[in-house]
C-alpha positions in Angstrom: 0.0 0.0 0.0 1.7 3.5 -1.0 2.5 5.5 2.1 0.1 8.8 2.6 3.2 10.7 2.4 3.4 10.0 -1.6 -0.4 10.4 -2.3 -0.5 13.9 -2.9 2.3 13.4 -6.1 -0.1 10.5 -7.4 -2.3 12.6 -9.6 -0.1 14.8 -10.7 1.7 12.4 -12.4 -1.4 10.7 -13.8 -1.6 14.0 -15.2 1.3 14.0 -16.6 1.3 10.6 -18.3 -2.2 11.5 -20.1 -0.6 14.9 -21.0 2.0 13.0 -22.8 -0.1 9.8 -24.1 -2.2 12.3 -25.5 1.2 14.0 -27.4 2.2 10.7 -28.4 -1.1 9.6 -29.9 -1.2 13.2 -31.9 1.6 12.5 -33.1 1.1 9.3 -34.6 -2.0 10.1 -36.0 -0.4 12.9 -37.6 2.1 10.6 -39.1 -0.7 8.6 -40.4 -2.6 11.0 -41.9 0.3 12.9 -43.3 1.3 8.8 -44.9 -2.1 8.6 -46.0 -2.0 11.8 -48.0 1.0 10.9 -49.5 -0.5 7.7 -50.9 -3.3 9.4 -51.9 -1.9 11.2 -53.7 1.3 9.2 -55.9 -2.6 6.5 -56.7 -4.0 9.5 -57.9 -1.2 10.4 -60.5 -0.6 6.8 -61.4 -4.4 6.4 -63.1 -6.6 8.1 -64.3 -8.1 9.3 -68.2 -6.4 10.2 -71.0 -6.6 12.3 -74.6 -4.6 9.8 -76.9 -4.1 11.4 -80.6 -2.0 8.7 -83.2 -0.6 9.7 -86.1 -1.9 6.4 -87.6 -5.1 5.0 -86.7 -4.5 1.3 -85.4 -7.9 0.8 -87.5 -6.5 1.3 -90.7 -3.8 -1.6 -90.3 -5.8 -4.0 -90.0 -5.0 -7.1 -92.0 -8.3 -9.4 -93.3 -10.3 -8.2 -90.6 -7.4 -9.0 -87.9 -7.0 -6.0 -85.2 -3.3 -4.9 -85.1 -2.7 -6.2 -81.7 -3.8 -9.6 -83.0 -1.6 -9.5 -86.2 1.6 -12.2 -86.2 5.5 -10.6 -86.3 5.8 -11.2 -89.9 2.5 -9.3 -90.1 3.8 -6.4 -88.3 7.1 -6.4 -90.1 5.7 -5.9 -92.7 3.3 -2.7 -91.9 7.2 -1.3 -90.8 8.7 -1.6 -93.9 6.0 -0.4 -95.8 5.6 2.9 -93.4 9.1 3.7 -92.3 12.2 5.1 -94.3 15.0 2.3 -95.6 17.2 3.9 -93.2 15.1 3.4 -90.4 14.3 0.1 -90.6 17.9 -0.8 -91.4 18.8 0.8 -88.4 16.8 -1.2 -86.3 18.0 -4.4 -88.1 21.6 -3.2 -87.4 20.3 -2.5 -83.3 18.8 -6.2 -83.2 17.9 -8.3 -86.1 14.2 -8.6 -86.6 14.7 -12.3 -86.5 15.8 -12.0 -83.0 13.0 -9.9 -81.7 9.9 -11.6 -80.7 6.6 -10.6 -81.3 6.4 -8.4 -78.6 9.0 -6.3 -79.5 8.5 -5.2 -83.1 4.7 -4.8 -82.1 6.1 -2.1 -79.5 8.5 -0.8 -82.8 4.5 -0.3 -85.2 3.3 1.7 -81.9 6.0 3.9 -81.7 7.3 4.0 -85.4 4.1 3.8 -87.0 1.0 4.6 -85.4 2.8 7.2 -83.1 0.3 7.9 -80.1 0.8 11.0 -78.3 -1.0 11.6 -74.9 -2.2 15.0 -75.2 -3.7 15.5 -71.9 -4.0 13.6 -68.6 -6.5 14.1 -65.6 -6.3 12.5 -62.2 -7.9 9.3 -60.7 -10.3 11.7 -58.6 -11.5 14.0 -61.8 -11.7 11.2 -63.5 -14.0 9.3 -61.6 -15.9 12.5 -60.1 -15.9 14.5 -63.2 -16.2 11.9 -66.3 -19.3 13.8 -68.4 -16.8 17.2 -68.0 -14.0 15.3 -69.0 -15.6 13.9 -71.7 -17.0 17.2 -73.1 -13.7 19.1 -72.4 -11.8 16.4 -74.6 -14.4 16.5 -77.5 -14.4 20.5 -78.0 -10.2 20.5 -77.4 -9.0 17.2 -78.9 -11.9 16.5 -81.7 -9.3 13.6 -83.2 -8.4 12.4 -80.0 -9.7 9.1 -78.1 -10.6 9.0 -74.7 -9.7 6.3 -72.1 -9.1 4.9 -68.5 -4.8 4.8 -68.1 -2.8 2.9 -65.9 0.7 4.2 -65.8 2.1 1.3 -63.6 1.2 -1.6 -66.0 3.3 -4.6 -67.1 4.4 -2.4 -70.2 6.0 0.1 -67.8 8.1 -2.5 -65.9 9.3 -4.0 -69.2 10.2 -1.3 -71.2 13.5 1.1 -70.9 13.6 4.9 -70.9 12.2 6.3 -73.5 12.6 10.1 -75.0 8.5 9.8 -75.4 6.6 9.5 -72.5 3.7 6.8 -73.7 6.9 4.2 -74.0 8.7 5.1 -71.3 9.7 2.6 -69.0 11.6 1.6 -65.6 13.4 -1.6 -66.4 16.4 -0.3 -66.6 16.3 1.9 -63.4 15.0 -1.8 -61.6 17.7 -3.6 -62.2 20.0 -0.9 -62.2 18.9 -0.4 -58.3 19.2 -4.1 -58.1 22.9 -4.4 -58.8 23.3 -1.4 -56.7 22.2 -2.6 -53.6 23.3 -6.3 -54.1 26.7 -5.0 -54.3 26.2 -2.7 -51.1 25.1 -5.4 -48.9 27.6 -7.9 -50.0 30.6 -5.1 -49.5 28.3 -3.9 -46.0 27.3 -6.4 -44.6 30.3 -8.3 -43.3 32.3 -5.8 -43.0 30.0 -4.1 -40.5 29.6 -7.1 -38.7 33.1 -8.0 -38.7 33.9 -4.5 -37.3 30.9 -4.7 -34.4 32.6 -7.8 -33.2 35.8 -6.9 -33.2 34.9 -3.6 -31.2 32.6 -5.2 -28.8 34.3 -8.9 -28.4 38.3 -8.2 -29.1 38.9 -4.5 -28.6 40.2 -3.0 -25.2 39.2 0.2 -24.1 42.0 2.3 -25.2 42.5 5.9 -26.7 43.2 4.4 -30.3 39.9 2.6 -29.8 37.7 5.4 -28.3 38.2 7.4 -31.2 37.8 4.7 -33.7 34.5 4.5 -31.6 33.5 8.3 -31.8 34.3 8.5 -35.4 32.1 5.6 -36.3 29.0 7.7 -34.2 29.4 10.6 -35.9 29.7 9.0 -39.5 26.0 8.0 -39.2 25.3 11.2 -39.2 26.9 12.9 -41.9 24.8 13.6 -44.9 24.9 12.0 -48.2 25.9 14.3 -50.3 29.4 14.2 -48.7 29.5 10.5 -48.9 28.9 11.0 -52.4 31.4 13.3 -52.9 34.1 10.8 -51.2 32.7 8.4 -53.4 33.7 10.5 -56.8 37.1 10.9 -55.1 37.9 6.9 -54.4 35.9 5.2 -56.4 35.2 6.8 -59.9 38.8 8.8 -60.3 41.3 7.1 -57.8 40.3 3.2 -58.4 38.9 4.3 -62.2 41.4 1.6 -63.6 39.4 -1.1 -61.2 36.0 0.4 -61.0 35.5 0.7 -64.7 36.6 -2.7 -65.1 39.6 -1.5 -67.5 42.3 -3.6 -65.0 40.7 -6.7 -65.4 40.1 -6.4 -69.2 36.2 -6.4 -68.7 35.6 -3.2 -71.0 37.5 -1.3 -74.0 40.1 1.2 -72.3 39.5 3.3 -74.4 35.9 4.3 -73.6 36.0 3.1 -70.0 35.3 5.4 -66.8 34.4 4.9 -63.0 31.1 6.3 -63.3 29.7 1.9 -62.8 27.2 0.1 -61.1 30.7 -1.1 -58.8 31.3 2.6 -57.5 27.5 3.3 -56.6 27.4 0.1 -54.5 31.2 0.9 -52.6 30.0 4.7 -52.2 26.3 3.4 -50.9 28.5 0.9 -48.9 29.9 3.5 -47.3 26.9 4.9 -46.8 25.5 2.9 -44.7 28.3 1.0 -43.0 28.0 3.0 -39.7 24.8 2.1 -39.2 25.6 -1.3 -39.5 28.3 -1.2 -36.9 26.4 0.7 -34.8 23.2 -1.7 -35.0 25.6 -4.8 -35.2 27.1 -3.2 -31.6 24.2 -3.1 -30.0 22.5 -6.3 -31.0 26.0 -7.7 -29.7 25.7 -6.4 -26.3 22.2 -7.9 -26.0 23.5 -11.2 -25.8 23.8 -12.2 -22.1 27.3 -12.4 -20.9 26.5 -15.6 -19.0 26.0 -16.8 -22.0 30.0 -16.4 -23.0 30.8 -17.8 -19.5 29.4 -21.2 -19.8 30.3 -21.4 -23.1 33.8 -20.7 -22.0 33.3 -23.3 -18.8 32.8 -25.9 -21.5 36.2 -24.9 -23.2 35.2 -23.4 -26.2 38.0 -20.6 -27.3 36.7 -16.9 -27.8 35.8 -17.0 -31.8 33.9 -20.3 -31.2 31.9 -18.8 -28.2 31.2 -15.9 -31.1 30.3 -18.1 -33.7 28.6 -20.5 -32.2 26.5 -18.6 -29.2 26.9 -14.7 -29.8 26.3 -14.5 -33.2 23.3 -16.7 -33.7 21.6 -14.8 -30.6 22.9 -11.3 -32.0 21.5 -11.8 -35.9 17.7 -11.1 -35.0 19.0 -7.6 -34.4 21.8 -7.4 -36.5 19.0 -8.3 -39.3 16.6 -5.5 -38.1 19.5 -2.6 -38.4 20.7 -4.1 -41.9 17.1 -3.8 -43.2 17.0 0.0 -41.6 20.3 0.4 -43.4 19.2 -0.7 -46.8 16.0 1.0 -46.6 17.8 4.2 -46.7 20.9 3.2 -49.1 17.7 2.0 -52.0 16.5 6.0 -51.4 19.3 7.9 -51.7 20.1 9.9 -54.9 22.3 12.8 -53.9 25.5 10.6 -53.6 24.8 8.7 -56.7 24.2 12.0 -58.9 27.8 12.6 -57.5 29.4 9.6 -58.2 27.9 9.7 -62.0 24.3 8.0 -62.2 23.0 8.9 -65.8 19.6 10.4 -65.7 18.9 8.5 -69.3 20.5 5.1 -70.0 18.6 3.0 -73.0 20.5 -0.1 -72.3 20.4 -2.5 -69.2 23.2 -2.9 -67.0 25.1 -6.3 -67.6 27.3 -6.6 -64.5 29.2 -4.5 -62.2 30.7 -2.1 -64.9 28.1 -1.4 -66.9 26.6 2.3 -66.9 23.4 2.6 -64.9 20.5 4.3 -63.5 18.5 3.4 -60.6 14.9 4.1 -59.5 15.6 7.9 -57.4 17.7 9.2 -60.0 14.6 8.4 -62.9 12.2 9.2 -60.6 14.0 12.8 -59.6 14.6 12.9 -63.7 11.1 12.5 -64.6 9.8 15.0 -62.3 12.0 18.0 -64.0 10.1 17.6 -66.9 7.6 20.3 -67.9 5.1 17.6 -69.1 2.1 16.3 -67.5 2.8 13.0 -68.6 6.1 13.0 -66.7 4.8 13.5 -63.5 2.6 9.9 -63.8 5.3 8.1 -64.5 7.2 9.7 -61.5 4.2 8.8 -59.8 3.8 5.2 -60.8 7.9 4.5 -60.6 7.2 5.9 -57.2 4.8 2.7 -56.7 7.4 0.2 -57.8 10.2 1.5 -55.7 7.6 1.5 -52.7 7.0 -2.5 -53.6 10.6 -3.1 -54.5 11.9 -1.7 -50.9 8.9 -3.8 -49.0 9.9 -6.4 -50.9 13.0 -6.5 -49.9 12.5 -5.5 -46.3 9.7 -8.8 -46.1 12.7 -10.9 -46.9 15.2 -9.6 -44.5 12.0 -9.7 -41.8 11.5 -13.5 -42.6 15.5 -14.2 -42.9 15.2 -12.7 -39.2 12.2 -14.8 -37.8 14.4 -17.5 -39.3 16.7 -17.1 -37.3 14.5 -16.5 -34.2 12.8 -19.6 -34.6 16.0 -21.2 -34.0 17.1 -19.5 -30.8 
């Protein structure tokens, strides 16, 4: 029973708690709210109706009755050659012989070469499903040759097809797998370095001066903003390790045309990046582990690294998992450092391997919202949605790979 001395103080700090569980409750309802808008607003960009005017109607290539999307590749080869220039079409042949593209492919080459549609004007998911009779009206008296329909920008088209100088074949391919090799080569670089380093501080390291400030440095490293990590990055990577980074030194590109600006410096500078919050995370899931632990596993007579591998690691990697997936969550966001360390706002082709030019998802998304167009702004808006399901996608594995390893403590 509490004293009558210490009654008096009992309310005021009921007070007090409601005070702040009302603060903290604000506060995440705010964060909702302000999440939800957010949403909102990247589904309302990423459908809606559009004004399409062609330059061709699809109608008038039909073949015996047979709609154009239904028409075989020899079919549409032939509507190319009889409505493109000889130059043209042998520059296509000379890019990839038709013989080699499947059907898909040279029916994407009569859209864009032949019937040429243009999106002349766009209108959100909201006026589009509030104002249809207005929308209609407006795009009969302004685009007379024009035909209306529902758009989704984030369609299997738009993951399959590269950048494009025309918005209605732009794609996000390239920037996907170009954010792929990126972060596969920062976690592989990251990941066991970071760890390796949290062990040795925490399991090996005595607390000495040398120590202390390798300690302090690695704190205030998490802190320090990209853009500097970007411009260390351009420094190593791209012009002091060109001969390696651009793949030159091992013969895997032609010297002559070979530079650091590669999928191999993005993934060291974004390993960088993010290595002090691995060490950091890495520590502290390290100290979690009891120390009784490390005694009876030293009673039994194991030596220091088996007492690490064997106990403290497996009983540390629930955590060390959760700070690797915070890590990567910010590395797959970041753009400022990669702009630095040479990310090309338009690549056509996909990257190969680790010294291939690239692109990733920020950069094309930042790219495409620069533009003056309309059109531009959807697909930011819809390559918005795929990096949003490529980074929970990648988070859901690291989450099970964690409750993997929890099941087995």
């Amino acid at each position: 029973m509490i004293p009558a001395r210490f009654n008096p103080q009992t309310p005021r700090r009921h007070r007090t708690g409601g005070v702040w569980s009302t603060l903290f409750l604000g506060a995440i309802i705010i964060a909702i709210v302000a999440l939800g808008a957010l949403l909102t607003n990247i589904m309302d960009e990423s459908f809606g109706l559009v004004a399409i005017e062609s330059r061709i109607d699809p109608a008038t290539l039909e073949r015996d009755g047979t709609l154009l999307e239904a028409l075989d590749k020899e079919q549409l080869i032939q509507i190319l050659t009889e409505h493109i220039s000889a130059g043209l079409l042998r520059r296509l042949e000379n890019d990839q012989a038709f013989e080699e593209r499947d059907r898909g492919n040279v029916y994407a080459l009569v859209l864009e070469r032949v019937v040429e549609p243009e999106i002349v004007k766009t209108w959100s998911l909201t006026d589009s499903l509030l104002n249809r009779d207005a929308i209609k009206a407006e795009a009969l008296a302004k685009y007379p040759q024009a035909t209306l329909e529902f758009h989704a920008w984030i369609n299997p088209a738009f993951m399959q097809m590269s950048q494009s100088s025309k918005p209605e074949f732009a794609g996000v391919r390239t920037a996907i797998l170009g954010s792929l090799w990126t972060i596969a080569i920062t976690i592989i670089v990251a990941f066991p370095t970071g760890v390796g380093a949290a062990i040795y501080l925490e399991e090996y390291a005595s607390d000495t001066l040398v120590n202390r400030v390798i300690q302090t440095n690695i704190n205030n490293l998490a802190g320090v903003p990209s853009i500097l990590y970007g411009m260390l990055g351009l420094t190593i990577f791209v012009r002091g390790l060109e001969p390696f980074t651009s793949g030159a030194l091992l013969g895997a590109v032609d010297t002559t045309t070979a530079n650091g600006r590669t999928v191999l410096s993005a993934g060291l500078t974004l390993a960088l990046l993010v290595l002090p919050l691995l060490i950091i995370n890495a520590q502290e899931a390290i100290k979690a582990v009891p120390g009784s632990l490390r005694e009876a596993s030293y009673g039994l007579g194991a030596t220091r690294w088996q007492t690490i591998w064997h106990h403290v690691l497996p009983n540390a990697m629930p955590g060390i998992l959760t700070g690797t997936i915070l890590a990567i969550s910010r590395a797959i966001g970041e753009t400022a450092p990669l702009v630095v360390v040479g990310a090309s706002a338009f690549v056509a082709l996909d990257p190969s391997g680790p010294f291939s030019k690239f692109t990733t998802l920020p950069i094309q998304i930042y790219q495409w919202t620069t533009r003056p167009q309309d059109q531009y702004r959807n697909l930011a808006a819809a390559a918005i949605l795929v990096l949003l399901v490529l980074l929970l996608s990648l988070n859901a594995a690291a989450v099970l790979l964690r409750n993997r390893y929890s099941r087995k403590l």
